[in-house]
N, C-alpha and C positions, 0 to 999 in steps of 0.2 A: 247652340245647335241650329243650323239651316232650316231651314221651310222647305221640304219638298213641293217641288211647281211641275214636277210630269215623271210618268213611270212607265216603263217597259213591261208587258205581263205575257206568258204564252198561258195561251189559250189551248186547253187541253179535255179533250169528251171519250165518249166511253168507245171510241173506232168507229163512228158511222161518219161516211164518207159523202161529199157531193163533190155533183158537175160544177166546175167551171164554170162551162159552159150555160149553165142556170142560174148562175148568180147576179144579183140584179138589186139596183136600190143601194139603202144602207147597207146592207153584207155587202155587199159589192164594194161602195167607199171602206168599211170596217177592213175586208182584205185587201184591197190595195195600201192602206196604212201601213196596215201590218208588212205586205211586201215590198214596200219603202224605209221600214225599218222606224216608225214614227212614233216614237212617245207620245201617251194620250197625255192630256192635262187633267189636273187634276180637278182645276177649279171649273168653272160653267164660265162662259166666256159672256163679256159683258154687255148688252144689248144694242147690236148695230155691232159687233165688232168682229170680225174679217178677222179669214184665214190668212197666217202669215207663213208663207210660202219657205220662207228663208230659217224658218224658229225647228225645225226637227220636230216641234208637238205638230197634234191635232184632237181634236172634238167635234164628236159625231153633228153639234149645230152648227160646225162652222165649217167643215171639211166634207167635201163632195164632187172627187174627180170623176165620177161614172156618169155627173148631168154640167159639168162645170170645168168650161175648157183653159179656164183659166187658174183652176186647179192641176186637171189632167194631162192637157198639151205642154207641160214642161216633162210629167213623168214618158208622154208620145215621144217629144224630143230627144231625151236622151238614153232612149232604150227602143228606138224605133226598131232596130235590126232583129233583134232578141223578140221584139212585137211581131215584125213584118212572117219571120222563121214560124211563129206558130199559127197566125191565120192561116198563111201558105198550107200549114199541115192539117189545118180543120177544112180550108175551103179548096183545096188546089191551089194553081198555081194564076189561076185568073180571080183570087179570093177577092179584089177589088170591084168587081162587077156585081157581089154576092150580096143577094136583096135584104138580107139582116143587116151587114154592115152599111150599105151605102143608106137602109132606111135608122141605125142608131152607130155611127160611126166610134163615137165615144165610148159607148158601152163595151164595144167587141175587142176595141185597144184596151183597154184595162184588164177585162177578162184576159186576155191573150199575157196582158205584164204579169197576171197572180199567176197563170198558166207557167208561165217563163220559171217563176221565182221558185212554184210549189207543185209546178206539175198540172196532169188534168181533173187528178182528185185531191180536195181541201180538207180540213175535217168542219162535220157538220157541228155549227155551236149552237142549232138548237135542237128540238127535240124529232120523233118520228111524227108526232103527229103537230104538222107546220102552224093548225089554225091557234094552236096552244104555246107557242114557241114563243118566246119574249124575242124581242125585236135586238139588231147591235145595239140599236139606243139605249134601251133599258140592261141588256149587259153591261155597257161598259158603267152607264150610270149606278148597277148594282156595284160593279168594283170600284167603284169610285167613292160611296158610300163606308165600303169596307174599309178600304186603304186612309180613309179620313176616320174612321171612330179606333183605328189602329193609331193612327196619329195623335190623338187626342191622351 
């Protein structure tokens, strides 16, 4: 039998919904993942070792298009259009002058890709009160957890 090396999971809560437009950090990298269609891995990536662009995984220490343009600006590139359509519709039609994006450019292209993929509302994966919420990191590393003592 194989070795599973990465899994596909939807992520599913009880309907409480966020902004888009509020998303920020790891959620922010966790749903552009997920809106690229990206298989987490399963194992913890090995110290010093780089996100590989080209592999369909990712892991929350190695994967960070929302601060990292060299994550990001391939998913800029080839969904700019689909990108450019929803800033247009958050900021008007001069959305390139608009002091959020010109001051976190990055940021606001990603938000705009999940925007594209899932709309303006996500589901929230974590709780109502935020200061209590586990982080993507510690989700995905809960399921990660799972999925290995399921393996064993």
């Amino acid at each position: 039998m194989g070795l599973i090396k990465s899994i596909s999971f939807p992520i599913t809560t009880e309907g409480t919904q966020m902004n888009v437009k509020r998303i920020e950090g790891s959620l922010l990298n966790f749903w552009v993942a997920k809106s690229a269609g990206l298989k987490i891995l399963l194992e913890s990536p090995s110290r010093g070792e780089k996100h590989d662009p080209d592999s369909g995984n990712w892991h929350p220490q190695t994967y960070h298009p929302a601060s990292d343009w060299s994550h990001g600006g391939p998913i800029v590139a080839n969904e700019w259009y689909a990108i450019e359509d929803i800033l247009a519709e958050w900021f008007g039609q001069d959305w390139t002058g608009a002091k959020a994006i010109v001051e976190s450019p990055l940021t606001w292209f990603m938000r705009a890709y999940v925007a594209s993929q899932f709309g303006d509302e996500v589901e929230d994966i974590g709780s109502v009160n935020r200061s209590l919420a586990p982080t993507p990191v510690v989700l995905a590393q809960l399921q990660l957890n799972t999925l290995r003592a399921l393996r064993a």
